[in-house]
Each structure stands twice: as C-alpha cells, then as structure tokens.
C-alpha positions in Angstrom: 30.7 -21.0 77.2 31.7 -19.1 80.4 31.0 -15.9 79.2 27.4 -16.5 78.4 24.6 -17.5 80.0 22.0 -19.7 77.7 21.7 -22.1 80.0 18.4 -24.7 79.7 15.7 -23.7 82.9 16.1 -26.4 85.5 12.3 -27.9 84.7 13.4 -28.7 81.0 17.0 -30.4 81.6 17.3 -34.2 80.5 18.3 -35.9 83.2 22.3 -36.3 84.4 25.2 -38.2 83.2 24.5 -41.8 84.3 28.2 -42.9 84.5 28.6 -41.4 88.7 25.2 -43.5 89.4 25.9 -47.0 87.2 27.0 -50.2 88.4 30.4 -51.5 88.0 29.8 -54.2 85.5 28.3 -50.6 83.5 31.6 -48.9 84.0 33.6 -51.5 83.5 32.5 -52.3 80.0 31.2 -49.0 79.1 27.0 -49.8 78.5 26.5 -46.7 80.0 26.9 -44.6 77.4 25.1 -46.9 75.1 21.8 -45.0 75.9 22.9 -42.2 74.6 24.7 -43.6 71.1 20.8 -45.6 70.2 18.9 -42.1 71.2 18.3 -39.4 68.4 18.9 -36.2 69.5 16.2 -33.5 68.7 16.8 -30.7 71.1 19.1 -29.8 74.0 16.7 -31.6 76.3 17.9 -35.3 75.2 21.7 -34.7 75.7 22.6 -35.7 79.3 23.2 -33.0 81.9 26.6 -32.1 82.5 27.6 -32.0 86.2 28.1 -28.9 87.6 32.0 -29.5 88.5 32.3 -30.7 85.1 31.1 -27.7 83.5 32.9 -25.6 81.8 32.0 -22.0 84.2 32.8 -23.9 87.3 36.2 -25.2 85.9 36.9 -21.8 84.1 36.2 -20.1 87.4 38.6 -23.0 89.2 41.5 -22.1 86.9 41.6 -18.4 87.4 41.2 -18.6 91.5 44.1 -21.1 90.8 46.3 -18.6 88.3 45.2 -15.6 91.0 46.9 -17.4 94.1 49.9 -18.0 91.8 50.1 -14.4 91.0 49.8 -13.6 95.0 52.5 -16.5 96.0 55.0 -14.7 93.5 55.1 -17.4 91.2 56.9 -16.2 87.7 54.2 -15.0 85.0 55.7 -18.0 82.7 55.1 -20.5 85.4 51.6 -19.2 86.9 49.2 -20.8 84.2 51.3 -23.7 84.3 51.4 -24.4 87.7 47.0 -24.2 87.8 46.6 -26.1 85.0 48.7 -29.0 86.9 46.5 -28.7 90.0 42.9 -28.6 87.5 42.3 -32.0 88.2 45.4 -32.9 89.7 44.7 -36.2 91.6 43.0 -37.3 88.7 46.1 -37.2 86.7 47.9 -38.6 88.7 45.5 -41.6 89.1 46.1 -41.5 84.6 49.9 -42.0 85.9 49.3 -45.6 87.7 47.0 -46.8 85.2 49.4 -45.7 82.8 52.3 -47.7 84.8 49.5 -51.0 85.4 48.6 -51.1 81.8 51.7 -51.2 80.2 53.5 -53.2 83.1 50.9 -55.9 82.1 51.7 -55.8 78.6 55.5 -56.6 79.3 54.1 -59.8 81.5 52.6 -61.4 78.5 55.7 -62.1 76.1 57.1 -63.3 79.4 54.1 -65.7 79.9 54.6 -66.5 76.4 58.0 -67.5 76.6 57.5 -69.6 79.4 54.6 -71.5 77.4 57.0 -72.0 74.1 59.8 -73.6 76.8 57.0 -75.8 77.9 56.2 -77.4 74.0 59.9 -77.3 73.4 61.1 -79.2 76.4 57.5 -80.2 79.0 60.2 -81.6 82.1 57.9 -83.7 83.3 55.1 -81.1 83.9 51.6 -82.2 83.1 49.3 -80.6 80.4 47.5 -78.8 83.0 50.6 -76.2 83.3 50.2 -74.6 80.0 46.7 -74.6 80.6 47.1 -72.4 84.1 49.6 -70.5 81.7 46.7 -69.7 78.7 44.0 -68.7 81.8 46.8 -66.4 83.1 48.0 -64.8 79.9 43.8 -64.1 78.9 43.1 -62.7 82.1 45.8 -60.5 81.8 45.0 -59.6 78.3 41.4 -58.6 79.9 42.9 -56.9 83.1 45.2 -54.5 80.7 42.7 -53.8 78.0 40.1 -52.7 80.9 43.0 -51.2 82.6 43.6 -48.9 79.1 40.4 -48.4 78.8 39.8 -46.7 81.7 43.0 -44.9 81.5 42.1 -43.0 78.0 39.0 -42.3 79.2 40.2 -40.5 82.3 43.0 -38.8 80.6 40.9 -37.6 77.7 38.0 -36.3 80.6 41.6 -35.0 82.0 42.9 -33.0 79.0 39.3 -31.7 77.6 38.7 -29.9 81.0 42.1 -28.1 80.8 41.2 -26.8 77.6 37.4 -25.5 78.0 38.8 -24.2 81.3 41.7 -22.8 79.8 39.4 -21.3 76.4 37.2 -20.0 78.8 39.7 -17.9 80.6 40.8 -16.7 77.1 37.2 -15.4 76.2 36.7 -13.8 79.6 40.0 -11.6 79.2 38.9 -10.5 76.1 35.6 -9.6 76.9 37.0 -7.3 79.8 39.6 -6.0 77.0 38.3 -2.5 75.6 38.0 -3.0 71.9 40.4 -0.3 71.5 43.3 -1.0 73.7 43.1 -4.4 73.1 46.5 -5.6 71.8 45.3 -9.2 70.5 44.0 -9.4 66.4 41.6 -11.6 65.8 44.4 -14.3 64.0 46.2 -14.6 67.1 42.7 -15.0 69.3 41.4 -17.9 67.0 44.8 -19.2 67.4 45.1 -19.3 70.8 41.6 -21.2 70.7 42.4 -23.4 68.2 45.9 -24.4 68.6 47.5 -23.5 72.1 44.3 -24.7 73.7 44.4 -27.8 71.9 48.1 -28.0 73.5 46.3 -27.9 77.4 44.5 -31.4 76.1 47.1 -32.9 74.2 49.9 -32.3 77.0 47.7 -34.0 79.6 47.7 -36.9 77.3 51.2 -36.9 76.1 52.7 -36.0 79.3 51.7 -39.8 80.4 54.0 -41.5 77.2 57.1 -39.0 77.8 57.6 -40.0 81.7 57.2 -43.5 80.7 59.0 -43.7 77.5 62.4 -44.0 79.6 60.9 -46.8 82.2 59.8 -48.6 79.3 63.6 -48.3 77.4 64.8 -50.0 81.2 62.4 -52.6 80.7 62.7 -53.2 77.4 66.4 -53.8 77.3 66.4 -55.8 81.0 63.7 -58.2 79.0 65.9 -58.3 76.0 69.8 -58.5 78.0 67.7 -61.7 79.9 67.1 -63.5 76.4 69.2 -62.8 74.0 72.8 -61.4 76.2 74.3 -58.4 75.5 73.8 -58.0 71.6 70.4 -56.3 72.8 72.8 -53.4 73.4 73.4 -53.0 70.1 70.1 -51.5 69.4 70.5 -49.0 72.7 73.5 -47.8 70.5 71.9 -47.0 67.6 69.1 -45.2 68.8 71.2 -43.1 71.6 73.5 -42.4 68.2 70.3 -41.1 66.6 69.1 -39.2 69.6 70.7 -36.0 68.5 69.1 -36.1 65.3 65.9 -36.2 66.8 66.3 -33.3 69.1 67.4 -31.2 66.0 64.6 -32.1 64.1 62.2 -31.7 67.0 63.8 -28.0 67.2 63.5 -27.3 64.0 59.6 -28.5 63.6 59.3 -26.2 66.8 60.6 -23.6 65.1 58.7 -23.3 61.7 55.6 -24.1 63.4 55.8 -21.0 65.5 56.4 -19.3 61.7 53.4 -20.8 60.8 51.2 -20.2 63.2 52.9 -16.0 62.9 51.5 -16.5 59.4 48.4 -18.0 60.0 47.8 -14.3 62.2 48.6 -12.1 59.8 46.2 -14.0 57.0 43.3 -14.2 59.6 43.7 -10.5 60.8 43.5 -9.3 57.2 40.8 -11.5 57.2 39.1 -10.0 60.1 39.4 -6.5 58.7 38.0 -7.2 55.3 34.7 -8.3 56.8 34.3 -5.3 59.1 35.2 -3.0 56.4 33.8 -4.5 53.6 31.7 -1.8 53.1 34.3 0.8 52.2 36.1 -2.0 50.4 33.1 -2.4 48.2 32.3 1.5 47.6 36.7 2.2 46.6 36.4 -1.3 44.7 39.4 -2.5 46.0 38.3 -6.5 46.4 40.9 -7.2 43.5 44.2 -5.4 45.5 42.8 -7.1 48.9 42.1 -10.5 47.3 45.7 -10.0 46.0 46.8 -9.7 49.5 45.3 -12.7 51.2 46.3 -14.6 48.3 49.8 -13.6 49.0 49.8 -14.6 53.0 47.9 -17.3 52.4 50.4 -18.7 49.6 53.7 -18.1 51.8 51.8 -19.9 54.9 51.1 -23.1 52.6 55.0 -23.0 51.7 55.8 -22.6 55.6 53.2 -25.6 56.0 54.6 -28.1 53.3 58.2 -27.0 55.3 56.7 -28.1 58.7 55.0 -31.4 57.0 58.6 -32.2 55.0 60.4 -32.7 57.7 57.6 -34.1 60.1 
C-alpha cells in the first residue's frame, strides 16, 4: 500500500508485466497471461512486476495532486474527488466508451445479417448460393470482431475501475495516518467501510458508467430495428416500460436509502467491535463479556433485519 514501504530490492524482482512488450496475435487472444496461470507461485519473486504508473503509490500520489488542484481552482468539496477521479485515467475511459459503442453496434448488425439470410431461404430472387455464403463469412467475422472487441473492452474497464479504487483506498489510508489518534473523527466501522464499500463504488462506477450512457442509444436502436420489422406495435412495449419507469426510480430510491441504513449499522457493530478488542483487557478483569456480547448481538441482529429489507426489495 501507499503508506508503506515493503517493497522487493530491485536485484530480486521477477521480471515485468509482458502484456506492453507482446505481440498482437498475444494481445489479441490473451496467451500472455498464460505464463503466469501454468506457473506456481512460491514467493513474491514469481509474480510479475507491476509497472511503476500502474502502481498503486504512483496513482495514489496522481489522485491527490489531482484533488489539490481542484481545491486551488475552487471547485466545490462534493465535486473535487469527483472531478480527479474522472481525469485518473481519463483517455483510457474514454477509449472503454468506443469499444463500448463498437461492441454492441456489432451486436445489433447480426440479427440484421440474419434476417437478410432467412429472406434469402424464404424467397432466393434469383441470387446464387454464393450470397448466403458471403452472408455466413460476414455474420462469423463479425461475431469474432465483437467478441475481441468486448474482450478488450472489459479488460480495459476493469484495469480502469481497479486503479480508481487502490488510488482512491490509498488516499484514505494516507489521511488517516496523518490523523492524530485522538482528534480523529472517523471509528474504525466507518474506515473499513469506506475501504470496503465506497471504494468498491470508484471500480464499479467506471464499469457501470459505460451501460448507463448507452442504455438510452441502445432503447433508439432497439425500437428503430423493431418499428422497421414489425410497424408500430413495437411501441407497445416503449409504453409499458416508460409506464413502469416510475416504479423503478422509487424502488431505486428506496434501496438507496436502507442501504445507507445499513451501512450506519454496519459502523456502529464494527466500532463496538473495535473497542472490545482494544479493551478487552478491562473487559476481561469487570467480566463483562456477557453484557458486551449482548450488545453486538443486538446491532448485529437489527443490521441483518435492515439487510433482509435491502435484499426484499432488490
């Protein structure tokens, strides 16, 4: 992590990542990585050697030049974390954006092909059997050409999202370790939840960011595709889900809403946590393991209740 500094001496790392240095029939279909799948790992020498503006310091040190210049621009104290995390690999997410677009423009080409290819056995029009033979060599090669296409592009968004959240987690542990233990106002609950929730949020935006910008082109598409085939009883099923759109937005609100319960919870059973193990000492000596057992049971069973709430109406 950022904040410490184990790192292996230069004589004894393995040697780097190969994926920068492979060829592109490697990259295209991924052998690269076999190497490392077939090896068994003994010690910290046979795992590949992260590049240095991969790593999680350089990229932790990245993200808070980038929140300081917000802070110096004037940018609001919502917006400032925000605004760096976009720019963390930026172009890169954008490039997830038009492989996003290429990938699933390809996969609305196929039923097209496929149409044209059921016209052809129904009525052939004095075409020759070559045509739906073009049309098979077509319709594989762009099967190919998408599934490399989405390959690529979950590769480069998850490489996209995991180095928001190291970055961001190593911010995190660099605040706290400047905090004074005493005038510190984070517990310990809403630390490991910041870790292990909210940073989890940094990765899983980058990747779900992609679907919600493109859910709407693909509704346009969709419902061009399906006015062209079938005429305008296609609109029938735009109805029905803009009369169930409401619905969803309440339910998305109210899942928003008992998971922030939750997670409030979730703090309050960890911090009693927390404060049992440093004073378990005194705990032990006043024998009061039963009354503090008692305790945790008790915010541990109204955060299960909160939980089977959230997962009801999930």
């Amino acid at each position: 992590m950022p904040c410490c500094n184990n790192e292996i001496p230069k004589k004894e790392r393995s040697k780097p990542i190969p994926e920068r240095t492979s060829s592109c029939c490697s990259l295209l279909l991924f052998t690269w990585f076999t190497p490392l799948t077939n090896t068994e790992i003994r010690s910290n020498t046979d795992v590949w050697t992260t590049p240095v503006s991969d790593s999680s310091k350089h990229q932790t040190l990245l993200l808070e030049k980038r929140i300081e210049y917000e802070k110096k621009k004037g940018t609001s104290p919502r917006k400032q974390l925000l605004y760096a995390l976009i720019k963390t690999r930026g172009w890169e997410w954008l490039a997830c954006s038009f492989l996003k677009l290429t990938g699933e423009l390809a996969q609305y080409v196929l039923p097209i092909l496929l149409n044209e290819l059921i016209k052809w056995m129904e009525n052939r029009d004095g075409r020759s059997y070559a045509f739906p033979l073009y049309l098979s060599i077509i319709l594989l090669t762009v099967m190919m050409f998408r599934t490399f296409v989405m390959a690529f592009y979950v590769n480069l968004t998850c490489r996209v999202g995991l180095t928001r959240k190291t970055a961001f987690m190593g911010v995190i542990f660099n605040k706290v370790v400047k905090l004074n233990a005493t005038t510190a106002s984070i517990n310990a609950g809403t630390l490991i939840n910041i870790l292990g929730n909210d940073a989890e949020k940094m990765s899983m935006g980058s990747r779900l960011f992609q679907n919600a910008w493109f859910q709407p082109v693909a509704v346009v598409i969709c419902m061009t595709l399906l006015i062209h085939y079938i005429g305008v009883s296609a609109l029938v099923g735009l109805f029905l889900m803009l009369l169930l759109l409401p619905l969803q937005i309440k339910l998305a609100s109210k899942l928003t809403k008992l998971r922030r319960a939750l997670l409030l919870k979730s703090d309050k059973r960890i911090s009693v946590i927390n404060n049992l193990i440093l004073g378990i000492r005194a705990i032990k000596l006043l024998t009061w393991e039963k009354f503090i057992l008692q305790d945790i049971n008790k915010k541990r069973l109204t955060e299960m209740n909160s939980l089977k709430d959230y997962l009801t109406i999930k």
